[in-house]
MDAnalysis code that builds the backbone (N, CA, C; Angstrom):
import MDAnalysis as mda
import numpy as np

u = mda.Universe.empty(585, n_residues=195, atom_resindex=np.repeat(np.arange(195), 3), trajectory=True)
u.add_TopologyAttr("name", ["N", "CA", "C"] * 195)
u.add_TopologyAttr("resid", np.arange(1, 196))
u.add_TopologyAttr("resname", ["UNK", "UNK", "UNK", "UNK", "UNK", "UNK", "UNK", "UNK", "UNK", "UNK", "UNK", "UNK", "UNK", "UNK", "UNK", "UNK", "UNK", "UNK", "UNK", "UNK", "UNK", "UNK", "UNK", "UNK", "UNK", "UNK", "UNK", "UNK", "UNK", "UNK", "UNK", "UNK", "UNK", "UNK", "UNK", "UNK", "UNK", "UNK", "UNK", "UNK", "UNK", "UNK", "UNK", "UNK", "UNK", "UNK", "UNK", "UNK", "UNK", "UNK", "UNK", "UNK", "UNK", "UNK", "UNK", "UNK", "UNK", "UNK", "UNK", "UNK", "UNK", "UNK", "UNK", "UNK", "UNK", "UNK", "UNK", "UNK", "UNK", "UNK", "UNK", "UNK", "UNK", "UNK", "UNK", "UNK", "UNK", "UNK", "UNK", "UNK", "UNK", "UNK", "UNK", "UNK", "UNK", "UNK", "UNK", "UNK", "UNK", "UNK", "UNK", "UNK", "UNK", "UNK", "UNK", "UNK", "UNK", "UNK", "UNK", "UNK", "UNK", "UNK", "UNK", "UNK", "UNK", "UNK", "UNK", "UNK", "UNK", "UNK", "UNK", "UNK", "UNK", "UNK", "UNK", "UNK", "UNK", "UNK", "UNK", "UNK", "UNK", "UNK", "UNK", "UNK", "UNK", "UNK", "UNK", "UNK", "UNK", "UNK", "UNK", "UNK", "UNK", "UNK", "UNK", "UNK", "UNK", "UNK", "UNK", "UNK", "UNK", "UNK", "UNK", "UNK", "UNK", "UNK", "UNK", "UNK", "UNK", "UNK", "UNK", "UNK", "UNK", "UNK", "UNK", "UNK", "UNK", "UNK", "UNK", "UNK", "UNK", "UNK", "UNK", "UNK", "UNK", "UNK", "UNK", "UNK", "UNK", "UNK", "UNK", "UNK", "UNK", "UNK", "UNK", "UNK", "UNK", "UNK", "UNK", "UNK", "UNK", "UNK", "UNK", "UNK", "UNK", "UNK", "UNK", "UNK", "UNK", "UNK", "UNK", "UNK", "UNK", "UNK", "UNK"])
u.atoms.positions = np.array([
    [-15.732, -28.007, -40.160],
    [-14.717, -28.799, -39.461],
    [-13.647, -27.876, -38.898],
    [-13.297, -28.207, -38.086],
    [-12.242, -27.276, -37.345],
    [-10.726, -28.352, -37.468],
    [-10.274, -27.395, -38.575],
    [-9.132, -28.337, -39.174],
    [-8.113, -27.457, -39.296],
    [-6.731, -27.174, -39.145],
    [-6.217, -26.948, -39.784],
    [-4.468, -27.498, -40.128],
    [-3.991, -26.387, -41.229],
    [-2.313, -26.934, -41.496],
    [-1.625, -25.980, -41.303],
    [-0.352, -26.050, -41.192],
    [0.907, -25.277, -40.819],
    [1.816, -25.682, -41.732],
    [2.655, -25.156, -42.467],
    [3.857, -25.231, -42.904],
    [4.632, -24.247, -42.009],
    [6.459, -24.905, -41.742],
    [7.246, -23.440, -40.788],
    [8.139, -24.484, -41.393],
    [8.810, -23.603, -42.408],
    [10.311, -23.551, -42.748],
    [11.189, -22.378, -42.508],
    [12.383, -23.185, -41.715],
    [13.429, -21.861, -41.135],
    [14.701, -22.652, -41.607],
    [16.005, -22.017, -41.443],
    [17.238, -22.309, -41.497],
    [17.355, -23.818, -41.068],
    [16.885, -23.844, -39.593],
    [17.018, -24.968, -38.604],
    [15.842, -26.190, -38.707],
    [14.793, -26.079, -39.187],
    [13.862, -27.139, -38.992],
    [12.859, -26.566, -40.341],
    [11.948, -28.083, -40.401],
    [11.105, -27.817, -41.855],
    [9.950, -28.643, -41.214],
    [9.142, -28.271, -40.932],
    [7.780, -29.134, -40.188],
    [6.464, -28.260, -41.064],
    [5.724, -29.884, -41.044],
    [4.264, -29.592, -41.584],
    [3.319, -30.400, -40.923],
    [2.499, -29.673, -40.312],
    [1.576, -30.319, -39.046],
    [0.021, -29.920, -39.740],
    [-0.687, -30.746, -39.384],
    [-2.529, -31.032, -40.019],
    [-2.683, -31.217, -38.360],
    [-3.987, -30.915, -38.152],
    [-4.747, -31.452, -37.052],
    [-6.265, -31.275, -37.253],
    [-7.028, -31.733, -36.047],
    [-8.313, -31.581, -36.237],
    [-8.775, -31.702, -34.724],
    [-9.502, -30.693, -34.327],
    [-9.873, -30.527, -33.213],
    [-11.116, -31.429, -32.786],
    [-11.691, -32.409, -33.527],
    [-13.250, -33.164, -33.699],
    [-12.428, -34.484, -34.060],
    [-11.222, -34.881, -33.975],
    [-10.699, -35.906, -33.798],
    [-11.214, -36.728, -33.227],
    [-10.769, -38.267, -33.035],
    [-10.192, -39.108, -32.206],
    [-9.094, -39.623, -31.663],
    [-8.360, -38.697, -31.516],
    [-7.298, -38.993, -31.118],
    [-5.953, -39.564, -32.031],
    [-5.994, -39.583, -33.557],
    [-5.140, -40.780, -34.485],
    [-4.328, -39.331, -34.412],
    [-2.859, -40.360, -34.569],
    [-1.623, -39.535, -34.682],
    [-0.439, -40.150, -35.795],
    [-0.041, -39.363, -36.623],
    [1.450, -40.091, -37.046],
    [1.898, -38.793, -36.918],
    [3.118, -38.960, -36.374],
    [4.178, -37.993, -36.288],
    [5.323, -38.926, -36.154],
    [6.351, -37.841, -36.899],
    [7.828, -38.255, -37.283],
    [8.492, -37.017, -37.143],
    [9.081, -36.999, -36.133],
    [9.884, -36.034, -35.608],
    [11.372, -36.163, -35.827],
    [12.146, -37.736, -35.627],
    [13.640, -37.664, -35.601],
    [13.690, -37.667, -34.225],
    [13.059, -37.461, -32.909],
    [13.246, -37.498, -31.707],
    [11.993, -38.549, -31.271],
    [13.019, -39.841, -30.849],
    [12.007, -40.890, -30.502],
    [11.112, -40.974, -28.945],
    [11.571, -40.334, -27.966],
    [10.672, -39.455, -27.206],
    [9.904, -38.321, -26.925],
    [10.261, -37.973, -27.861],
    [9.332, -36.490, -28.255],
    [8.685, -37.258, -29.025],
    [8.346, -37.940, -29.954],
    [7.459, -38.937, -30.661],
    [6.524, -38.910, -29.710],
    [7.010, -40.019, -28.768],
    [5.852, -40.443, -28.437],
    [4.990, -39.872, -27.158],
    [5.693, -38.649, -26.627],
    [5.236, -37.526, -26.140],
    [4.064, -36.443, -26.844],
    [4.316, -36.715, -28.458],
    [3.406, -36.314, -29.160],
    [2.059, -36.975, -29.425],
    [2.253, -38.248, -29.359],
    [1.288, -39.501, -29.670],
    [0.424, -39.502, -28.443],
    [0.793, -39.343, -27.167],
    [0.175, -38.875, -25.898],
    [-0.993, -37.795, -25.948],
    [-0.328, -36.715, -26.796],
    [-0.592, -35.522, -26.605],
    [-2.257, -35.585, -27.406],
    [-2.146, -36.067, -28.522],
    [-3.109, -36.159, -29.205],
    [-4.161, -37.704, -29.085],
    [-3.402, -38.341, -28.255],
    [-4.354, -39.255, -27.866],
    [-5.405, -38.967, -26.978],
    [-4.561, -38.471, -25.970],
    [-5.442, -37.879, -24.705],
    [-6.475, -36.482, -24.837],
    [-6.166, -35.905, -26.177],
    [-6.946, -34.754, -26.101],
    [-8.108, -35.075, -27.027],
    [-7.958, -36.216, -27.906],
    [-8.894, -36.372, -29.108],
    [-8.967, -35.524, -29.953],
    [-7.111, -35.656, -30.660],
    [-7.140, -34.221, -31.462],
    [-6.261, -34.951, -32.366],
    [-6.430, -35.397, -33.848],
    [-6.362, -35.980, -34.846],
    [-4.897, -35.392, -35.049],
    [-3.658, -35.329, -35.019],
    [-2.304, -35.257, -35.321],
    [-1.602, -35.889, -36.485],
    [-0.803, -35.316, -37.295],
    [-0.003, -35.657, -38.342],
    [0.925, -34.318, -38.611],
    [2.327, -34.668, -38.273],
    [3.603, -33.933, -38.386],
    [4.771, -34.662, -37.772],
    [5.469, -34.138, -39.341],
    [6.501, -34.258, -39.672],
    [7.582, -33.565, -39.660],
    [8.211, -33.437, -39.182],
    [9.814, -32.483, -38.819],
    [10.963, -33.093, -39.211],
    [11.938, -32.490, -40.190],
    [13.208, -32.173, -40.228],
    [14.027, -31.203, -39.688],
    [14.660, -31.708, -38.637],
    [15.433, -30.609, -38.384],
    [16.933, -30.867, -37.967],
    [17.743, -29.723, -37.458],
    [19.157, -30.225, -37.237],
    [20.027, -30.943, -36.456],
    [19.185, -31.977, -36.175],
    [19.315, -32.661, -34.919],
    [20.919, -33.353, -34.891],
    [21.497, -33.332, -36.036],
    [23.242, -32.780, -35.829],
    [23.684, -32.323, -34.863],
    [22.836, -31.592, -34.134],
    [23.442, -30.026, -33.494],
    [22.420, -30.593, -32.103],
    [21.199, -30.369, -31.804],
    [20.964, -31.193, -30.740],
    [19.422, -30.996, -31.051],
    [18.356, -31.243, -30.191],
    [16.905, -31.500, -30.345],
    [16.027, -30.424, -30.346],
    [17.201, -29.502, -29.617],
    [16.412, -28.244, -29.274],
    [15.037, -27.301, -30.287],
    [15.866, -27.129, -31.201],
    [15.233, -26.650, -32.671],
    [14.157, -27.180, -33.119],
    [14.317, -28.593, -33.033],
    [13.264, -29.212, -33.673],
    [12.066, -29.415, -32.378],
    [12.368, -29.230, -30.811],
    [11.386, -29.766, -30.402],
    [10.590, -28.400, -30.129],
    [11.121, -27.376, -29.893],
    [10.747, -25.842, -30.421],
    [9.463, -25.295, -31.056],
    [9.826, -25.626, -32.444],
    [9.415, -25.109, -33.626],
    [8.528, -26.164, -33.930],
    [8.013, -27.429, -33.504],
    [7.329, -28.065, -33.182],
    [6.137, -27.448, -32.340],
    [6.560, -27.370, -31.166],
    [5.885, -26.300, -30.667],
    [5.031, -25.413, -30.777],
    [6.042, -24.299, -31.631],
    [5.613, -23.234, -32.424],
    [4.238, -23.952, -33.606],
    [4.405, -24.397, -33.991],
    [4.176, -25.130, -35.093],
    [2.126, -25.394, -35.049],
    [2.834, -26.550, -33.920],
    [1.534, -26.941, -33.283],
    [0.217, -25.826, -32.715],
    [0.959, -24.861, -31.723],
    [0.584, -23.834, -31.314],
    [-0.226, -22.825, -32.596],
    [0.540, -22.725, -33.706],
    [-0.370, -21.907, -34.633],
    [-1.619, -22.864, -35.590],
    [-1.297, -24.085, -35.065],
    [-1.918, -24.639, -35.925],
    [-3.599, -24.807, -35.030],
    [-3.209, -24.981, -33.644],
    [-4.065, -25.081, -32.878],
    [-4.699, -23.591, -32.488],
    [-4.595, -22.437, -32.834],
    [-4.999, -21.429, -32.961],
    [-5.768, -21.351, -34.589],
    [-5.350, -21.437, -35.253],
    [-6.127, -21.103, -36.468],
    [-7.378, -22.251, -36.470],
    [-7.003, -23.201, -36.428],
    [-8.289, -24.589, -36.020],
    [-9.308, -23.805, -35.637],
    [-9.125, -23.138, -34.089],
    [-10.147, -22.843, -33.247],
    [-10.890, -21.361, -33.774],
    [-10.408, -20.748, -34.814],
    [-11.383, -19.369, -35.077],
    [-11.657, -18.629, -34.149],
    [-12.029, -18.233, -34.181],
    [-12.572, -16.880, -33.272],
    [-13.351, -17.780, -32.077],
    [-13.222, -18.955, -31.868],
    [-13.177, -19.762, -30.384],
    [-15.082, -19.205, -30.350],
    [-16.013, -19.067, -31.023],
    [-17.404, -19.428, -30.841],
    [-17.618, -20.166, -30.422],
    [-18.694, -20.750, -29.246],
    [-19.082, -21.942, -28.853],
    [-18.523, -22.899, -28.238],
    [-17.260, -22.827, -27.832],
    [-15.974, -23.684, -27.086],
    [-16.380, -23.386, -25.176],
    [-15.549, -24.424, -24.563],
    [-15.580, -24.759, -23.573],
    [-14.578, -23.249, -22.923],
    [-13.366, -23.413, -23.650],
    [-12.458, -22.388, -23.325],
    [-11.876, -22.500, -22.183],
    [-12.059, -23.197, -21.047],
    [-11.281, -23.309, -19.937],
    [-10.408, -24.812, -19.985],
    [-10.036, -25.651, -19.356],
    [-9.898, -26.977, -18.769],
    [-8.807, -26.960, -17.955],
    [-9.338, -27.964, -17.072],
    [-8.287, -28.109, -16.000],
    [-8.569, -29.981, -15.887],
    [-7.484, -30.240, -15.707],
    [-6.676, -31.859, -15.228],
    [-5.828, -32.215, -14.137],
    [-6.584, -33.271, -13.091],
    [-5.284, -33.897, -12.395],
    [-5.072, -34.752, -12.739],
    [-3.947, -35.200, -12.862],
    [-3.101, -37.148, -13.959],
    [-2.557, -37.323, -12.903],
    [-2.192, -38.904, -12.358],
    [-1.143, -39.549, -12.067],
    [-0.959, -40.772, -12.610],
    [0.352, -40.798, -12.511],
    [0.498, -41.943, -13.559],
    [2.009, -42.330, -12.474],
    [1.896, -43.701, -12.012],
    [2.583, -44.389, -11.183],
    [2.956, -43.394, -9.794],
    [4.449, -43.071, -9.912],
    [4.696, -42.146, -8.798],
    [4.621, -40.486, -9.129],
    [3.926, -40.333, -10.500],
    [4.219, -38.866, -11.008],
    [2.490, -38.317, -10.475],
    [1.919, -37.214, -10.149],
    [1.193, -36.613, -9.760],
    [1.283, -34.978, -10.922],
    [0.258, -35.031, -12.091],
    [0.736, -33.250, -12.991],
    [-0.621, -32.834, -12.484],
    [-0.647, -31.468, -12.497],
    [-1.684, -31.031, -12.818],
    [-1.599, -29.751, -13.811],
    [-2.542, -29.731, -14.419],
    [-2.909, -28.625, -15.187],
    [-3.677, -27.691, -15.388],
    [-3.973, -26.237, -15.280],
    [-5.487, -25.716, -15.957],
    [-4.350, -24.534, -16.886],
    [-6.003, -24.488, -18.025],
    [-5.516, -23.664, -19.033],
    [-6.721, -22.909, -19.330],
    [-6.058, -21.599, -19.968],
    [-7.156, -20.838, -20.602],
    [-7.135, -20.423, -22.130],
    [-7.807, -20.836, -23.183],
    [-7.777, -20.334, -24.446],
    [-8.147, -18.649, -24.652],
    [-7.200, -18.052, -24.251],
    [-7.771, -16.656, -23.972],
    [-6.813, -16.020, -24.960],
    [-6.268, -16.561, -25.683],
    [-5.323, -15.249, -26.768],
    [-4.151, -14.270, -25.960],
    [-4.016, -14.850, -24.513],
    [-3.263, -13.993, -23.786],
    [-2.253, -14.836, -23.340],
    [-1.145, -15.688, -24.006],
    [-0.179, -16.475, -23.580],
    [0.674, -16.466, -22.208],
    [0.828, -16.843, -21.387],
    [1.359, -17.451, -20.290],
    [1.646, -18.669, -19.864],
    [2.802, -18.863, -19.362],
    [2.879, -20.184, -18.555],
    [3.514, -19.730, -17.272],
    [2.682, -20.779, -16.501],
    [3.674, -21.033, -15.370],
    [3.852, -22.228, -15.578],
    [5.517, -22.684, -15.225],
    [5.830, -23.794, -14.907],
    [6.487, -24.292, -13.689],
    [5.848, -25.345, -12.800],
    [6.218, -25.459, -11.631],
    [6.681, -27.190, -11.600],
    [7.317, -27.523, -12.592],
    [7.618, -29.274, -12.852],
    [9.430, -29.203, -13.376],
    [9.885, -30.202, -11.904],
    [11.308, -30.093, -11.788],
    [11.439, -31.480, -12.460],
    [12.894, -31.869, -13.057],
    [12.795, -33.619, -13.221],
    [14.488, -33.819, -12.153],
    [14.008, -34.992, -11.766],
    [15.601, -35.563, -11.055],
    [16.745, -35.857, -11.750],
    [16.156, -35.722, -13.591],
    [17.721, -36.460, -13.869],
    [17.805, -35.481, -15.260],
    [18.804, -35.247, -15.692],
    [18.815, -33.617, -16.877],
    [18.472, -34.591, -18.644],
    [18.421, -35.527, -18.239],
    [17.852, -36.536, -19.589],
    [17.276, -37.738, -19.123],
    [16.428, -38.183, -20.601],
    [15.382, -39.163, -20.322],
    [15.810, -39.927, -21.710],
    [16.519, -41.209, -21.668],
    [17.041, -41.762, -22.758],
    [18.270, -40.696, -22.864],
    [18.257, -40.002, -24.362],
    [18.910, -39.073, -25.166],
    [18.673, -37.781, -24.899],
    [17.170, -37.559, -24.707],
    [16.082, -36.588, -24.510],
    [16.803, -35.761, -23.130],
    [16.539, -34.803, -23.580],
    [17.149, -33.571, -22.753],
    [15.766, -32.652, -21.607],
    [15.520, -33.417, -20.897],
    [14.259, -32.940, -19.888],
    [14.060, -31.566, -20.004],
    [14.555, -30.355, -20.338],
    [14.555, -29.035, -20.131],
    [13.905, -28.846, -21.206],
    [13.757, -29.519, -22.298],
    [13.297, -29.715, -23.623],
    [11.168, -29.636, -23.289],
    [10.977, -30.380, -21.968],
    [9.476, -30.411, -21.903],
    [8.885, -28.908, -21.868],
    [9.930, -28.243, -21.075],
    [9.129, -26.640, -20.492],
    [9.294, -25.626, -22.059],
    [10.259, -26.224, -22.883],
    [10.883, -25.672, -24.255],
    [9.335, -25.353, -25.163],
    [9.151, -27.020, -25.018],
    [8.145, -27.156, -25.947],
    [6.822, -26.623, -25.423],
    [6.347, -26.796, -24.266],
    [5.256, -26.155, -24.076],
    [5.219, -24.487, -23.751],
    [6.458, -23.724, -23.773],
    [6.810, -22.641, -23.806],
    [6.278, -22.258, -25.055],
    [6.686, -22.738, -26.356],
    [6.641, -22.309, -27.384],
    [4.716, -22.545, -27.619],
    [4.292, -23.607, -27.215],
    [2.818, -23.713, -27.754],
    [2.123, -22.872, -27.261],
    [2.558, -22.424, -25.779],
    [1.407, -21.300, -24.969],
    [1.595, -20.171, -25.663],
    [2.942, -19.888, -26.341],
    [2.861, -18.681, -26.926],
    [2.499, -18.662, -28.435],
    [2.418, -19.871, -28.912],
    [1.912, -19.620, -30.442],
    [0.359, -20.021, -30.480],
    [-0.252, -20.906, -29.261],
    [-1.490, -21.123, -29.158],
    [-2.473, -20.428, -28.495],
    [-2.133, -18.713, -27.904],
    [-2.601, -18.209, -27.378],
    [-3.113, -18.575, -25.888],
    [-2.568, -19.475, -25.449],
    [-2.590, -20.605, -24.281],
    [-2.420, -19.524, -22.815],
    [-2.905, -19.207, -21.553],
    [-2.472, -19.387, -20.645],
    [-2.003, -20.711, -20.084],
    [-1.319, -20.938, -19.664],
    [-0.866, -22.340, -19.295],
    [-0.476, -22.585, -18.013],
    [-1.179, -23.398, -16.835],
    [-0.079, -23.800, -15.596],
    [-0.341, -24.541, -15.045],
    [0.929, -25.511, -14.992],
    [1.348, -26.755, -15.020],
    [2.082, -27.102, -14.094],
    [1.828, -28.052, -13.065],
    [2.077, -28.094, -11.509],
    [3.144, -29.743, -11.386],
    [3.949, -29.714, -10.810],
    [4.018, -31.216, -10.646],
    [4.026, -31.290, -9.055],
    [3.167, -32.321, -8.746],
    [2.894, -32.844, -7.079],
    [3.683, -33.628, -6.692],
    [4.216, -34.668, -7.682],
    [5.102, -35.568, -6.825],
    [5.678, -36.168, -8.470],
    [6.473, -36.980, -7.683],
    [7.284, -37.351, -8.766],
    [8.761, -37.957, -8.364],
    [9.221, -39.119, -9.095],
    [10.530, -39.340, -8.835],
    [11.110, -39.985, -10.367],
    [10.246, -40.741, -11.152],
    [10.901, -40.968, -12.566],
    [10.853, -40.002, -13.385],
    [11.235, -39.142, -14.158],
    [11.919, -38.424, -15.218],
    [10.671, -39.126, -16.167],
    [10.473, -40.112, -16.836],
    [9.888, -39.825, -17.904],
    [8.669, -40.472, -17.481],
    [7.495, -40.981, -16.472],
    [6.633, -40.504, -15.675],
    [6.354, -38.733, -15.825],
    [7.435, -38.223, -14.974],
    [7.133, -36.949, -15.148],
    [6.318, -36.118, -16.511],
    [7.608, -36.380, -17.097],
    [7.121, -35.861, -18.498],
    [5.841, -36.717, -19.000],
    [5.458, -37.801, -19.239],
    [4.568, -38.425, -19.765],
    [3.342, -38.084, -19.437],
    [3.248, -38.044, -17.534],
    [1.872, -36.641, -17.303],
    [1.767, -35.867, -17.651],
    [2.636, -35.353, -17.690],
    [2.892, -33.873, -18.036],
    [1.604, -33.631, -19.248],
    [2.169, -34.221, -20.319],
    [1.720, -34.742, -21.589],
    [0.423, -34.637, -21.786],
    [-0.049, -35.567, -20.818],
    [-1.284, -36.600, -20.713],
    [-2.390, -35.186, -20.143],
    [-1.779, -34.821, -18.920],
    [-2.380, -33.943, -18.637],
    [-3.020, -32.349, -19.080],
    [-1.914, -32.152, -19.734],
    [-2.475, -30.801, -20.657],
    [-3.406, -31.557, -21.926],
    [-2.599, -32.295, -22.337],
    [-3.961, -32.810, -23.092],
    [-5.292, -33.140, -22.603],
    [-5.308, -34.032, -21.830],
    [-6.933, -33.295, -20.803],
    [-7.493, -32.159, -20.760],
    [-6.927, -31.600, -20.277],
    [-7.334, -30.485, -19.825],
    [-7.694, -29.896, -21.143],
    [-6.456, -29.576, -21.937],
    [-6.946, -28.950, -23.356],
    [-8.165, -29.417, -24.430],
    [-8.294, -30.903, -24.230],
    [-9.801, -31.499, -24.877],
    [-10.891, -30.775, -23.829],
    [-11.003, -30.686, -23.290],
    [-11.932, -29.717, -22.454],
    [-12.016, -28.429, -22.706],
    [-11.142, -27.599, -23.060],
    [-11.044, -26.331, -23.115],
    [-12.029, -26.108, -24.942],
    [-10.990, -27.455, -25.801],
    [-11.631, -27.319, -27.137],
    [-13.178, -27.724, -27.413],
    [-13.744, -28.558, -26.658],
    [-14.829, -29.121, -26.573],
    [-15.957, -27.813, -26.807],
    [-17.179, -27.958, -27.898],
    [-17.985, -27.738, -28.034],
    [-18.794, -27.460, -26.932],
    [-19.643, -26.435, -25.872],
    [-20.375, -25.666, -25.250],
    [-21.866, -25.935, -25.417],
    [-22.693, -27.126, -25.223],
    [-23.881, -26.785, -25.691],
    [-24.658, -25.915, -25.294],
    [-23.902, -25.331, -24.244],
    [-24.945, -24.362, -23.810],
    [-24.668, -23.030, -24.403],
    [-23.476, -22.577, -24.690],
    [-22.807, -21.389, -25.628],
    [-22.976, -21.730, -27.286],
    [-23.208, -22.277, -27.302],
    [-23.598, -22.298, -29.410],
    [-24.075, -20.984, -29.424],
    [-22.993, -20.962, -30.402],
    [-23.102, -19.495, -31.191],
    [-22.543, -18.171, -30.185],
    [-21.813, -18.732, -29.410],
    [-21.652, -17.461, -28.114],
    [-19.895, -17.213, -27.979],
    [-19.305, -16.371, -27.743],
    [-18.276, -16.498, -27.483],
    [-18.017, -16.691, -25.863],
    [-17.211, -17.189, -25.211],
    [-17.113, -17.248, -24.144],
    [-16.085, -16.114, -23.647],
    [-16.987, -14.945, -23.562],
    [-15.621, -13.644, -22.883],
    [-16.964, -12.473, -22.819],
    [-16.745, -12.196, -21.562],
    [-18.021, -10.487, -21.545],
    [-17.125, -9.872, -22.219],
    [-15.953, -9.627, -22.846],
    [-15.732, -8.975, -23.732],
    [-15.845, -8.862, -25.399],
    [-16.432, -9.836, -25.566],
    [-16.969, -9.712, -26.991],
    [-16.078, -9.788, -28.376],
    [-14.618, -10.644, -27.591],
    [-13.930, -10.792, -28.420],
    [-12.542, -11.808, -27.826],
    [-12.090, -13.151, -28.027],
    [-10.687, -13.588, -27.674],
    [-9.665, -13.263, -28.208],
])
């Protein structure tokens, strides 16, 4: 089974995340941030990737930390899951629209972290939620998930549309990337002989 857990306790936040890459998609997460919630619930719906995490953090002080290290969190958890990436799809790419929002995505599970991000929002919050917070969090996963990442927005005029593709879309794309290879069983996907 391609499972794994994370514990990350710091000063600022205390999160413990399980996943499973052979999911269906079930999620509980409890974050303390009720759009990042359900930005998470997206995330793992759309990818068919079994989610459960929980975060405390100092949200006294503002979301930042916790939506972060979340991030972080996820990102190592979704790296250790995948092993030495045998037999995987390793690429995916997604176009979403969802009302007036247009994301697109492709990614590479290559152990070589990058993002580009090319997704503006019209308004600097969504509810409470601090929009600068989306590029935060997927900042932190490309770099703890070994992720190339880039993430386009085409159109767009609602703020949390935006983000909600956003979401939707890397998760696509990323159930593709994790997806089993029947034609690579047992193969790594790299002429280099190693991710």
């Amino acid at each position: 089974m391609r499972i794994a857990e994370i514990t990350r306790q710091t000063a600022e936040t205390d999160i413990s995340v399980s996943l499973n890459l052979d999911g269906t998609g079930r999620y509980d997460v409890h974050t303390g941030v009720g759009f990042f919630d359900h930005m998470l619930d997206q995330l793992a719906r759309h990818a068919l990737i079994d989610i459960t995490l929980r975060a405390k953090g100092d949200l006294h002080i503002d979301d930042h930390h916790t939506v972060e290290d979340c991030g972080i969190a996820l990102g190592q958890a979704l790296a250790r899951a995948l092993g030495d990436k045998t037999g995987i799809r390793r690429y995916g790419h997604f176009a979403l629209a969802m009302d007036d929002a247009q994301i697109t995505c492709a990614l590479d599970l290559s152990a070589r972290p990058f993002l580009v991000w090319n997704v503006d929002f019209p308004t600097p919050k969504i509810g409470t939620f601090d929009t600068e917070l989306v590029r935060e969090f997927f900042q932190a996963l490309s770099t703890h998930g070994g992720i190339t990442l880039h993430v386009d927005r085409l159109h767009g005029l609602n703020s949390h549309h935006i983000a909600e593709a956003t979401f939707k879309a890397v998760a696509r794309a990323l159930r593709m990337a994790v997806e089993p290879d029947p034609r690579m069983a047992g193969q790594l996907p790299s002429t280099k002989g190693a991710l």
